[in-house]
C-alpha positions as CSV (number, residue, x, y, z in Angstrom):
1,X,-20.2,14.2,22.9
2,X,-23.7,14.1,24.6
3,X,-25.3,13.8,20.6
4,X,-23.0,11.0,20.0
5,X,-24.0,9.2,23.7
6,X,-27.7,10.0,22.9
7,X,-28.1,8.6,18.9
8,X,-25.4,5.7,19.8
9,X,-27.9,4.6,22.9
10,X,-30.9,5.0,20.7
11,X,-29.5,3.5,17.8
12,X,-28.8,0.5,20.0
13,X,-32.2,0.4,21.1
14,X,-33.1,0.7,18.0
15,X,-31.3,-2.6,17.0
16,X,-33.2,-4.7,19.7
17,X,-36.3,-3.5,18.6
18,X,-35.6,-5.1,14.8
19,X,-33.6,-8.2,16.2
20,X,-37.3,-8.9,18.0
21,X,-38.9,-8.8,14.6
22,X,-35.8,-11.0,13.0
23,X,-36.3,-13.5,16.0
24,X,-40.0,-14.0,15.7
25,X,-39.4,-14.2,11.6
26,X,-36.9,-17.1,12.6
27,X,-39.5,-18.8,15.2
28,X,-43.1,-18.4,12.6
29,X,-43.6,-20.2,9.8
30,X,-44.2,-17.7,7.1
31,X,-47.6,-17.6,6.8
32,X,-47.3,-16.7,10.5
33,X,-45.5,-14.2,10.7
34,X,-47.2,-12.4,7.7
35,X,-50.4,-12.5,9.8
36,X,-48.4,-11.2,13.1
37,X,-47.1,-8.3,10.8
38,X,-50.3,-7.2,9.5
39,X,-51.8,-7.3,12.9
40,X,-48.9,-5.6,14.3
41,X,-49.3,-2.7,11.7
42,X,-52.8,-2.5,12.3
43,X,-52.2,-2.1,16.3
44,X,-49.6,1.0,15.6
45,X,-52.5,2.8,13.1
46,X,-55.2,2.0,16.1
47,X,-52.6,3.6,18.4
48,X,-52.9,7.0,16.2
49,X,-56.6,6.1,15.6
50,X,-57.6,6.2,19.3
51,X,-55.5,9.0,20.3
52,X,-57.9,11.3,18.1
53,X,-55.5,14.3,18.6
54,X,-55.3,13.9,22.5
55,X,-51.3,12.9,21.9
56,X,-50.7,15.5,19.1
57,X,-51.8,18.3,20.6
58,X,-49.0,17.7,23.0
59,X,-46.0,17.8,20.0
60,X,-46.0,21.6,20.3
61,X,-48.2,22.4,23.2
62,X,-45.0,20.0,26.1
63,X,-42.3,22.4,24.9
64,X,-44.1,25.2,25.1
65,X,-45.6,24.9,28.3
66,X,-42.0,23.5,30.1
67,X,-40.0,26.2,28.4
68,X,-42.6,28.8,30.0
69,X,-42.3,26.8,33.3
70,X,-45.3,25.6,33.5
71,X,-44.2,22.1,34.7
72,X,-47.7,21.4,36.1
73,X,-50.3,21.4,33.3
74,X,-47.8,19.0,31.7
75,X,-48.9,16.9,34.6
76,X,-52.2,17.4,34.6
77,X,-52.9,16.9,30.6
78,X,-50.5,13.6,30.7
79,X,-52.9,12.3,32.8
80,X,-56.1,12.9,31.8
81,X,-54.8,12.0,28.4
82,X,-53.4,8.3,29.4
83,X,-56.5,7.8,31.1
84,X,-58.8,8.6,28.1
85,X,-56.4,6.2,25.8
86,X,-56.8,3.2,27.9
87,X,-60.5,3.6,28.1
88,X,-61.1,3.9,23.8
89,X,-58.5,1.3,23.2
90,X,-60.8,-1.1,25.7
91,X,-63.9,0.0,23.9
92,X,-62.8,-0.4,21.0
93,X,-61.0,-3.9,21.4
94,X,-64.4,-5.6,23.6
95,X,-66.2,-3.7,20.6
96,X,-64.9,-5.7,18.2
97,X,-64.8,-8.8,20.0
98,X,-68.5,-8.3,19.9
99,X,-68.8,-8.4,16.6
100,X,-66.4,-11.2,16.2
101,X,-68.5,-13.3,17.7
102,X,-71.9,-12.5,16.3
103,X,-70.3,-12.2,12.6
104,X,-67.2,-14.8,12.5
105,X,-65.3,-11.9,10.7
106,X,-61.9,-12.8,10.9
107,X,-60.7,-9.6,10.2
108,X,-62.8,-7.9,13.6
109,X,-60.8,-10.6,15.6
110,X,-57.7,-9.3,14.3
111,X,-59.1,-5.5,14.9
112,X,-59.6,-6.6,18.3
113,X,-56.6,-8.1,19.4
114,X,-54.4,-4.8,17.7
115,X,-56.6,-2.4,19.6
116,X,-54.9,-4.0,22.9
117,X,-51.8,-4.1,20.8
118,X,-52.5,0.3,20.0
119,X,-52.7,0.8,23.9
120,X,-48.8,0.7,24.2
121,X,-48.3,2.2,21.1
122,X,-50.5,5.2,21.9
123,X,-48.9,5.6,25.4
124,X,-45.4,5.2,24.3
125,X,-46.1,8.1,22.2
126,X,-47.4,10.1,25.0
127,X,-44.5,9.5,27.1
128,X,-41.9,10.3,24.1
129,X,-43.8,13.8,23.8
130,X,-43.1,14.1,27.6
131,X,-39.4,13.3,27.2
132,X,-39.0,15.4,24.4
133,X,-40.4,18.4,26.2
134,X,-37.9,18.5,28.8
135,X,-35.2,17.9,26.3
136,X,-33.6,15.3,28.8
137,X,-31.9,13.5,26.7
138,X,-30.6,10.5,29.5
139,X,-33.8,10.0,30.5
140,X,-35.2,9.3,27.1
141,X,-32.7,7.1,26.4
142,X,-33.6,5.6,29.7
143,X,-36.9,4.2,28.9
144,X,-36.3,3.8,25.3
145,X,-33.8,1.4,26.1
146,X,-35.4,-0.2,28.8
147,X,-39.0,-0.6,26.6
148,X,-36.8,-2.3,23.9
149,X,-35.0,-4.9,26.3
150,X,-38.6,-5.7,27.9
151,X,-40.1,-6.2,24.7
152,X,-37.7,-8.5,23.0
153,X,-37.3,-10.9,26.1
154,X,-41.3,-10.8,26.4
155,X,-42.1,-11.3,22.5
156,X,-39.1,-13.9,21.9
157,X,-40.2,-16.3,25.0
158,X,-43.8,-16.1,23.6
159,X,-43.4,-16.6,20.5
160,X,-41.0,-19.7,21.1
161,X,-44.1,-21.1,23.2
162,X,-47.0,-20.5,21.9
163,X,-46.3,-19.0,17.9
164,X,-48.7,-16.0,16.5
165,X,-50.7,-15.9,19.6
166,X,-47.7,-16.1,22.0
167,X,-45.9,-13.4,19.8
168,X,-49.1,-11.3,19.9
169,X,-49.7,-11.5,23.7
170,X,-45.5,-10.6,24.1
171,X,-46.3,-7.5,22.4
172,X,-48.9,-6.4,24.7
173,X,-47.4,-7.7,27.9
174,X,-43.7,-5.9,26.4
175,X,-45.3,-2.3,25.9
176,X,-47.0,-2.7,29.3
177,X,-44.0,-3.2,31.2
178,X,-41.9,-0.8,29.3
179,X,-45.1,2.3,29.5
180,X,-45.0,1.5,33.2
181,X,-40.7,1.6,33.5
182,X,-41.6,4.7,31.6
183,X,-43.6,6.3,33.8
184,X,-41.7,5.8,36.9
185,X,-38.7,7.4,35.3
186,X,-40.6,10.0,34.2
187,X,-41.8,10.7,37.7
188,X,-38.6,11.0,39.2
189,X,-38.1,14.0,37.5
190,X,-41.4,15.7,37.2
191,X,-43.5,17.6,39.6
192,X,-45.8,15.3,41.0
193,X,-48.5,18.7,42.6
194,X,-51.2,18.8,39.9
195,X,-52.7,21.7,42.0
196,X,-51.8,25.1,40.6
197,X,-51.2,26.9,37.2
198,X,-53.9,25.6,34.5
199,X,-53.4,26.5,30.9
200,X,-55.9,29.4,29.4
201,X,-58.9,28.0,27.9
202,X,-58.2,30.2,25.0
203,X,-54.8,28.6,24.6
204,X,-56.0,24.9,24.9
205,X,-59.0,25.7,22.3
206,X,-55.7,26.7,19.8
207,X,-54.0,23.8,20.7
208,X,-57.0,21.4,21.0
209,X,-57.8,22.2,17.0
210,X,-54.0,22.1,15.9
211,X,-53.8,19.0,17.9
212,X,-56.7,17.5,15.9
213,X,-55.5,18.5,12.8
214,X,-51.5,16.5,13.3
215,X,-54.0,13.5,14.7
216,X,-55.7,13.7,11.3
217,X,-52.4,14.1,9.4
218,X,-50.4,11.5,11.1
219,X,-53.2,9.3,11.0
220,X,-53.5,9.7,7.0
221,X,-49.4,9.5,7.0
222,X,-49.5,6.4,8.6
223,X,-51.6,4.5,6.6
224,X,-48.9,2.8,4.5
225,X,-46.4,2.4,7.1
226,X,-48.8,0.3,8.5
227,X,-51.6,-1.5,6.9
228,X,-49.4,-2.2,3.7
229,X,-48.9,-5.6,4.7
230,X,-53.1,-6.1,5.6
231,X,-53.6,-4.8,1.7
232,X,-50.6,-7.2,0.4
233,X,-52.3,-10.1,1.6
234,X,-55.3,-9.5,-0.1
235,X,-53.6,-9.7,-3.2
236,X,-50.6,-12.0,-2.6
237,X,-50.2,-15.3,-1.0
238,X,-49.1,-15.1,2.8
239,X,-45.5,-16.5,1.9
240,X,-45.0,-13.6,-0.4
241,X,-46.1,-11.3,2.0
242,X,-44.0,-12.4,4.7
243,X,-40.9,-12.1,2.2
244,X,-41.9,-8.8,1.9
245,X,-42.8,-8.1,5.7
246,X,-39.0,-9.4,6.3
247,X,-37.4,-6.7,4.4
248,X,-39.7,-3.9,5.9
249,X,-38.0,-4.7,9.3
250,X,-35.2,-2.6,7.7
251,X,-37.4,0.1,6.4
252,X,-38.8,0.1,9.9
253,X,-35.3,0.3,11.1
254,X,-35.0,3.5,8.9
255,X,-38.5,5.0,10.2
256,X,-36.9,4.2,13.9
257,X,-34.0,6.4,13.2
258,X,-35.7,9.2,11.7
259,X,-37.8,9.1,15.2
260,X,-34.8,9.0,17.0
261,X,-33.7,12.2,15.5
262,X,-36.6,13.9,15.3
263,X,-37.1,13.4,19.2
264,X,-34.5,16.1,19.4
265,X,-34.6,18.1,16.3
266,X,-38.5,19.0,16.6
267,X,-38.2,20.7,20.3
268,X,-34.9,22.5,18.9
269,X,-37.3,23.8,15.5
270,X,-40.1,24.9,18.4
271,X,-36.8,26.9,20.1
272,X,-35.7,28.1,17.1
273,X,-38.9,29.6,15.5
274,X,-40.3,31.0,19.1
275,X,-36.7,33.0,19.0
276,X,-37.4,34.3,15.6
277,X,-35.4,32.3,13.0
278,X,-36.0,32.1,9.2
279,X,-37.1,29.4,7.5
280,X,-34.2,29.2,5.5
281,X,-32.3,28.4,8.9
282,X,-34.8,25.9,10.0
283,X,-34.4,23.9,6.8
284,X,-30.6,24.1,6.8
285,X,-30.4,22.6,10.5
286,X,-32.8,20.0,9.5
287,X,-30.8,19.8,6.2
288,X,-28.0,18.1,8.2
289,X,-29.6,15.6,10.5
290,X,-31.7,14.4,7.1
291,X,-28.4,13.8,5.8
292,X,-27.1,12.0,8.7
293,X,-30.8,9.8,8.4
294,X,-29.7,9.2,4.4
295,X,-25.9,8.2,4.7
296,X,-27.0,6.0,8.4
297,X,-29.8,4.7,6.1
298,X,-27.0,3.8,3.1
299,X,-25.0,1.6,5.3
300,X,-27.7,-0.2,6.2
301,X,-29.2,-1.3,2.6
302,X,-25.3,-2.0,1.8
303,X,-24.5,-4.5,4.4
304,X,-28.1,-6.0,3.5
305,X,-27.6,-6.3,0.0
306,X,-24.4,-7.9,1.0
307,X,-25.9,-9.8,3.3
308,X,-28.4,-11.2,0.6
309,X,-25.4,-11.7,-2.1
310,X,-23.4,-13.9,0.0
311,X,-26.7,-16.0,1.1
312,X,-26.6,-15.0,4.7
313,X,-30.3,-14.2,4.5
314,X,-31.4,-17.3,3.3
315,X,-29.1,-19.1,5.8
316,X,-30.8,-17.3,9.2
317,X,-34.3,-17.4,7.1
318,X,-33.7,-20.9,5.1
319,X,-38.0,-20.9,5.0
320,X,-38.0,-16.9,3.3
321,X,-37.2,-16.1,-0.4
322,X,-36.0,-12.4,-0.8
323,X,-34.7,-11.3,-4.3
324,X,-32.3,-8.1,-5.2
325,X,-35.1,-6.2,-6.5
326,X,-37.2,-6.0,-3.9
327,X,-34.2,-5.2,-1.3
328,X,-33.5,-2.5,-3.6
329,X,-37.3,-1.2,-3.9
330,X,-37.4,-0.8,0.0
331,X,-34.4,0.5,0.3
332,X,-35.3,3.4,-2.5
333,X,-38.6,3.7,0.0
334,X,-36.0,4.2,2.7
335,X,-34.5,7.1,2.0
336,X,-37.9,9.3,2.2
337,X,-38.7,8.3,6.2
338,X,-37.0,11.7,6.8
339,X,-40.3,13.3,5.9
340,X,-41.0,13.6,9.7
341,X,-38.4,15.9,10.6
342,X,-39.6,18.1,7.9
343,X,-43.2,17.9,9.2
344,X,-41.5,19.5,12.1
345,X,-41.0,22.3,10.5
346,X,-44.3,23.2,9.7
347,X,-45.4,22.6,13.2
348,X,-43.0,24.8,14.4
349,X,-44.4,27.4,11.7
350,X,-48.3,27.2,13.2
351,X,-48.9,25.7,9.7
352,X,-50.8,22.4,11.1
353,X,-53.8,23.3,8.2
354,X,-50.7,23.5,5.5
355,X,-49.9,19.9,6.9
356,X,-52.9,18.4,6.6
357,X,-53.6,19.7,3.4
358,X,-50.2,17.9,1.5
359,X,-51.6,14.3,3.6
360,X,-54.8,14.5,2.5
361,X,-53.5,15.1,-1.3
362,X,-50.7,12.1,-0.4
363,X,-53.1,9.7,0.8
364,X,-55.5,10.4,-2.6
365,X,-52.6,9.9,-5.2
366,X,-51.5,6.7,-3.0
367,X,-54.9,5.3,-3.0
368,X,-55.3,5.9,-6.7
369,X,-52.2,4.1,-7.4
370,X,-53.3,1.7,-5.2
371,X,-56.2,1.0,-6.8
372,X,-54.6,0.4,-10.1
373,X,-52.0,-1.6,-8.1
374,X,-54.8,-4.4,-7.6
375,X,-55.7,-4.1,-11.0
376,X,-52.9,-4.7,-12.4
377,X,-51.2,-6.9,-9.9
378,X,-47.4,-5.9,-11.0
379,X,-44.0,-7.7,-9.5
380,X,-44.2,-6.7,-5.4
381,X,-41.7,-4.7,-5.6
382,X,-43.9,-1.7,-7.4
383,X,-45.3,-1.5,-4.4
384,X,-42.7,0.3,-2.4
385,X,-41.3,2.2,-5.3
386,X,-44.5,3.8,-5.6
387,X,-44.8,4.8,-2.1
388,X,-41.4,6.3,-2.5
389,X,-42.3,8.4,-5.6
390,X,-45.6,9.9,-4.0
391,X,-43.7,10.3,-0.7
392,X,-41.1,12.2,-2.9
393,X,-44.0,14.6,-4.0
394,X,-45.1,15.3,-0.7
395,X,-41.7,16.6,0.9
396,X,-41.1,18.5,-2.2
397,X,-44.5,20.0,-1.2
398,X,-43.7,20.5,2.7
399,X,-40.4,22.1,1.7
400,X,-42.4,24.7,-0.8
401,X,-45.0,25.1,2.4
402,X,-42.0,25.9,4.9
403,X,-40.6,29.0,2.7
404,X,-44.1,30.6,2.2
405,X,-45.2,33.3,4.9
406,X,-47.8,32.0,6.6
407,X,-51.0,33.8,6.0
408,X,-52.0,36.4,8.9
């Protein structure tokens, strides 16, 4: 009963998250909200980019320390680490600015404005480590829930007012409400006395490099989640891209579900490997919430290609042009977002190097294909189809990884 409560109240949240995107779709032109896309994908890479490990040395190292007890150094390292996030993503963002105005670069005014946009992304992410450490599962479905009502009532009312800049500055204000609800929920359960029991600097020099090595691998995973739409538009025109940016809000519903399962299937893989189970048994209790992802996932490109079929797209998006093919496309892309509950796997197994390894040999077939992509300029939907067959190599990979001893 408590799983049910728990994936029914993200799932919700979930849905207000994608009706913001829907509702700013319906407010921009097009070409608006193609460049609101690509500047929103840009502000969730930044949000890896400026944590720099800091956040994912905490995947592994939350559990660990609150299932020893060690409710303190939780403390301490949350906020030492929100501090040094706010202070790179205001570099970075006055940085740019900078050079916006000595160059005219477009593209650094765009950089700028998603490095504000990455400071609630990157904290959000910080506080979901939190909240999956203490496997509390009401109070993550607290501020989940409360970040996703903010947000759409902040983002809607500015975008209704003021377009791409009021949608943009919605964002920002929305994740700083929702990290600061956060927070105070999270203090009502935590120790607030940062005085005693600090972590072995031989321990946080083992975590510090494994943490470095998930920023690197995330930060390589992410890359088409979220700056396919800034590569599209260089070789598209924006209406295209804002056709295809429409349909992604469903692939990002899929990537939001995996999330929402993962937030309590990775602490339960850390449980499960420090009490000695086999790989074998790690991949068959992922096995079945992957399979939950892929049949929650199946509904969903159903009811929108039903949707699409009986022209209820085109009636709420009259000014958008989606086709079959490129529903389909995404959808195919869809069913390999599980990948991250997998990757859990591997964490759990100490194999952070393995990890980083099958990204970095991702990202250089994607990148090759890419590069032929913009050769060749083929139908859009190619594009998603072969992210889907690359992604397809790299679990197969992970899976291979997970069943291999790991090298003493």
């Amino acid at each position: 009963m408590h799983n049910f409560i728990y994936i029914a109240v993200m799932g919700f949240s979930a849905m207000l998250s994608l009706l913001r995107g829907f509702v700013v779709a319906a407010i921009l032109p097009p070409h608006l909200y193609a460049i609101y896309s690509s500047i929103l994908g840009m502000g969730g890479f930044l949000g890896n980019f400026i944590s720099f490990g800091q956040v994912e040395r905490t995947v592994k190292n939350f559990p660990r320390l609150l299932l020893g007890g060690n409710e303190v150094q939780v403390v301490v390292d949350a906020r030492k680490i929100a501090w040094v996030l706010s202070y790179r993503g205001v570099l970075l963002s006055v940085l740019s600015l900078l050079i916006y105005w000595l160059t005219g670069a477009d593209i650094m005014w765009s950089v700028s404005v998603a490095a504000i946009l990455s400071l609630g992304s990157a904290q959000i992410g910080l506080l979901a480590s939190i909240q999956r450490a203490q496997f509390n599962l009401k109070q993550l479905m607290k501020g989940t829930l409360l970040r996703a009502g903010i947000s759409i009532i902040c983002v809607s009312i500015a975008a209704y007012h003021a377009e791409l800049n009021g949608a943009l500055f919605g964002e920002w204000i929305g994740a700083a409400i929702g990290v600061a609800v956060t927070l105070w929920i999270i203090s009502q359960t935590m120790n607030r006395d940062a005085s005693k029991v600090i972590l072995s600097e031989s321990m946080q020099g083992i975590e510090e490099n494994k943490g470095f090595r998930l920023f690197l691998t995330y930060t390589i995973l992410s890359v088409p989640l979220y700056l396919d739409r800034i590569f599209l538009i260089q070789l598209y025109n924006e209406d295209i891209v804002a056709n295809y940016s429409l349909v992604a809000l469903f692939l990002t519903g899929s990537v939001v579900l995996v999330n929402i399962i993962s937030q309590k299937v990775g602490p339960n893989l850390i449980g499960m490997q420090k009490s000695g189970a086999t790989a074998v048994s790690l991949l068959s209790y992922s096995g079945k919430w992957i399979g939950f992802c892929c049949m929650v996932w199946g509904v969903i490109l159903i009811c929108l290609l039903a949707g699409n079929e009986v022209g209820l797209l085109k009636y709420i998006f009259p000014t958008y042009n989606v086709d079959i093919y490129l529903i389909l496309s995404v959808g195919v892309l869809g069913f390999f977002q599980f990948s991250s509950i997998v990757e859990f796997i591997l964490i759990a197994q100490d194999k952070e190097s393995k990890l980083l390894k099958h990204a970095v040999l991702f990202i250089s077939i994607l990148i090759t294909m890419s590069f032929v992509f913009s050769l060749v300029r083929p139908p859009l939907y190619f594009f998603p189809l072969s992210i889907a067959l690359v992604k397809g190599l790299y679990i197969v990979g992970l899976v291979y990884e997970s069943l291999v001893p790991l090298e003493k």
